[in-house]
N, C-alpha and C positions, 0 to 999 in steps of 0.2 A: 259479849261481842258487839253489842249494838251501838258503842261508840264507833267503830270501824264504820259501820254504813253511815254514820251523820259525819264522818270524815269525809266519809266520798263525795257524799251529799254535797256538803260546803262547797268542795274540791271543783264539782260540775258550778255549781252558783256561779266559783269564780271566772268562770271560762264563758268570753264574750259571744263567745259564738251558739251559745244554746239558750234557746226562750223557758223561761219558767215552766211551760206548758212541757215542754222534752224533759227536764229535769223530774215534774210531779211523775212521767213513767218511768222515768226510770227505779225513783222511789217505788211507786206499785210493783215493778218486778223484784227488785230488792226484798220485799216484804213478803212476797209470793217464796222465794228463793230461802228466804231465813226460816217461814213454817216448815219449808220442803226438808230444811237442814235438823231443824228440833228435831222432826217427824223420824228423821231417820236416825237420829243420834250423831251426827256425822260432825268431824272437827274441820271449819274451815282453812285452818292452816294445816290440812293432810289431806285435802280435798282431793282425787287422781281425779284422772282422764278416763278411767272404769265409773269415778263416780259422776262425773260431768257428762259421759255418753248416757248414765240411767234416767240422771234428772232431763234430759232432752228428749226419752222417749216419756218419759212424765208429762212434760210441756206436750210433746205429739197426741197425746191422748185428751186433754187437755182444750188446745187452741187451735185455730188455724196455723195455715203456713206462713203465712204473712207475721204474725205473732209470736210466733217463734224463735225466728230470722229475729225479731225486735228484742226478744228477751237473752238469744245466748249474745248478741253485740251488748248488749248489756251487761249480762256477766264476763265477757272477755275484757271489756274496758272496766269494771272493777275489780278482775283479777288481775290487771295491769297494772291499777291503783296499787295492790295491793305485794305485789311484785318488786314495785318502785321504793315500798315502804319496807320490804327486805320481811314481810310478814307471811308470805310463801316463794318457797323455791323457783317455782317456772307456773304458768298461766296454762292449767289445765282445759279452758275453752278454745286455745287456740289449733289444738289438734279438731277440732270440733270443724269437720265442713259441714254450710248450708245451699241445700240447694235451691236454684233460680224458683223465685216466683213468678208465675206467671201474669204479668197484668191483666186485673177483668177488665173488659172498656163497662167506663163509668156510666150509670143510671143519668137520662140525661130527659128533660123535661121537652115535651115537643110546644112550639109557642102557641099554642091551640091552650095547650096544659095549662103554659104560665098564665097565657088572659083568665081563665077560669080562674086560678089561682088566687090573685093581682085583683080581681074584680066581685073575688068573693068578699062579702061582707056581713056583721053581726054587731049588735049596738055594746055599746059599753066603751069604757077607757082601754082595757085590756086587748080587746077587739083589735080596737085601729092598732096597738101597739105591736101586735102579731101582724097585722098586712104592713107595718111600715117598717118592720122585721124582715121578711119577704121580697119587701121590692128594693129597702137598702141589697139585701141580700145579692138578687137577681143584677141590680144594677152597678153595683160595684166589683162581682166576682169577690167581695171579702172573705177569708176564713168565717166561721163564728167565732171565734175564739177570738176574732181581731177588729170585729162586728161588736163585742159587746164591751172590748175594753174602750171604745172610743167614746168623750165626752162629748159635752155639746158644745165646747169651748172649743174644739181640734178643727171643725168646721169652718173653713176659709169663703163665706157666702160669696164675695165677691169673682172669687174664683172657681167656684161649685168643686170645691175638692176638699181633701181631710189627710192631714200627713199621718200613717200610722207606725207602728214598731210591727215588723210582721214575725216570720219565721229566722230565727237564726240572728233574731235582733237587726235586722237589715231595715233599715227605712225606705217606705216610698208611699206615691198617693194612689188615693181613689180620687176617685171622679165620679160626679153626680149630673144627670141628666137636667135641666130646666124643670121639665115636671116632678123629677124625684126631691130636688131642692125644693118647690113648693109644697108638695107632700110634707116631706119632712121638717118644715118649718112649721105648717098647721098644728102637724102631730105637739111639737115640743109646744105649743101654746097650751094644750089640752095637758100635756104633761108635765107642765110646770102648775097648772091648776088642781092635776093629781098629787103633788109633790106635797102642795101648800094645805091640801085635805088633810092629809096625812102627816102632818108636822114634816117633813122633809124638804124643806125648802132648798137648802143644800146640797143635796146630793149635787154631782156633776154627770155622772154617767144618760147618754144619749139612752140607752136600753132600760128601763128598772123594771121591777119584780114587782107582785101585789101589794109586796109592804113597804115601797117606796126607796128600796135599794139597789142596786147594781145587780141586771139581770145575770143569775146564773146558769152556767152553762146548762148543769143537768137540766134546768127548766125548759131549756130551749129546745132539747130530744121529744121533752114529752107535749110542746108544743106541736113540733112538727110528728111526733105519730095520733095526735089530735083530728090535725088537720088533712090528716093520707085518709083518716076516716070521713072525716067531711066530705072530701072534694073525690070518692070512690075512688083513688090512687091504687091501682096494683103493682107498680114500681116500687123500686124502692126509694124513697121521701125522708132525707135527713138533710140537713144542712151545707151539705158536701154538693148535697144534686142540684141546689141552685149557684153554686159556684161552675159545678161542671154545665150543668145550662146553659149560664153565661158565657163562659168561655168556645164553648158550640155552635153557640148561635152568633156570639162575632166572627170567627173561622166561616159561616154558611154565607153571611153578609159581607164577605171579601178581606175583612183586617189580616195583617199580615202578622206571623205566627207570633216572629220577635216582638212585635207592638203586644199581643195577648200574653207573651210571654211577661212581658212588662210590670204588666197590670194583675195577674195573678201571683207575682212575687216569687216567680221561678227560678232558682238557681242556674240549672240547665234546661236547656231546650228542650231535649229527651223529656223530659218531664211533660211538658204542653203537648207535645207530638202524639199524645194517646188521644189527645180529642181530635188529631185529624182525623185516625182512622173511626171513628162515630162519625163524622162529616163525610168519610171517603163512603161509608157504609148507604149512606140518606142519598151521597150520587150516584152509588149505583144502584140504588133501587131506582129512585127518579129515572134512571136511563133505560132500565126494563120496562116501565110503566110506561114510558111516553117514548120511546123510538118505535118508529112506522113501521120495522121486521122485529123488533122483541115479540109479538104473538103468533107470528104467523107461522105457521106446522110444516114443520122439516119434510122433505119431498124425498 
């Protein structure tokens, strides 16, 4: 049966609207789903809706909620596929309700944090290449995953921006600060002199690895739980937290949502609107703190 999934596979490739990075999970739950099927002995074209409810208390035991919700849309749009292909009857996921996840409000760095962060320093090539990691990071709001596919070539100097492919295949820019452009200009001298150590004169990628290739992502996880140890971080510290950062700390300094919306590559609003409330939360503290009756004892 494992032609069927490289059909599907294909099938998502060709469809404009999903970035490679969507397609690699969906493959991962594909693969999750085919042990699940061995394991049981189960034929995919007699698949019921008894056995679509087990494997989802499987998953429940298994993942979070959030994960779940990601894996049975995934088997419902492959047994959609598979539907379409006359290769089963009716789409046993679709009787399958999920329910509302809750949004956590995001892990968000207070700018006390980031300066420490930003101003932490350690000698080596490597070094700079984690802080100029960081402050791209912080400064652009980019994904990682959109952070490490950009070259050095994409880099428009004159106009301190960077056209990228984001989510969903949708283009738009970044934008770089005057000091982040200097930064980052210093860094790619020292890193094309990394490049040239290393026989990799070639490479194009703005990010690379120890051995002179295109930073990968896994590497970039175990950078940033590197550095939650350095910088005594009790947060949580991934890559995600200086996108939410960013986008918090322009909300506190006045930008208007649509402009952040912009700039983080949001399809909906709804989306950006969880970092008001992290900003609504910092004014009403701020308004306990420093209004003239917030202390004073009820009479």
């Amino acid at each position: 049966m494992e032609f069927i999934y490289e059909d599907f596979i294909s099938y998502l490739r060709g469809m404009r609207n999903l970035s490679e990075n969507t397609v690699k999970n969906y493959s991962i739950d594909l693969v999750h789903f085919d042990l699940y099927v061995k394991s049981e002995e189960l034929d995919i074209k007699a698949f019921t809706i008894h056995d679509a409810r087990k494997y989802v208390g499987v998953l429940s035991n298994e993942y979070d909620e959030s994960s779940v919700r990601r894996k049975i849309t995934t088997m419902r749009r492959f047994f959609s596929f598979l539907e379409r292909k006359r290769i089963v009857k009716e789409n046993p996921f679709e009787a399958i309700s999920m329910r509302k996840v809750e949004k956590k409000l995001p892990s968000v760095l207070t700018k006390e944090e980031v300066g420490r962060l930003l101003s932490y320093r350690e000698e080596g090539f490597l070094a700079l290449r984690d802080h100029i990691l960081f402050l791209f990071l912080y400064t652009t709001g980019a994904r990682i995953s959109e952070a490490i596919s950009v070259d050095v070539s994409d880099i428009e100097w004159s106009e301190r921006r960077i056209k990228i492919e984001g989510k969903g295949r949708k283009e738009r820019f970044l934008f770089l600060t005057r000091n982040a452009a200097g930064e980052i200009k210093d860094y790619i001298e020292k890193r094309n002199e990394y490049l040239e150590m290393k026989g990799k004169s070639g490479e194009k990628a703005l990010f690379i690895g120890s051995r002179g290739s295109r930073l990968p992502l896994s590497s970039c996880h175990i950078i940033f739980d590197e550095y939650k140890v350095k910088l005594g971080f009790t947060k949580d510290f991934s890559p995600h937290t200086l996108r939410h950062s960013f986008a918090t700390h322009m909300l506190d300094r006045g930008a208007d949502i649509r402009f952040v919306q912009e700039l983080l590559g949001h399809e909906s609003i709804s989306t950006t609107q969880i970092y008001t409330h992290v900003s609504l939360e910092k004014l009403e503290r701020v308004y306990e703190e420093n209004h003239p009756h917030a202390h004073e004892e009820r009479k």
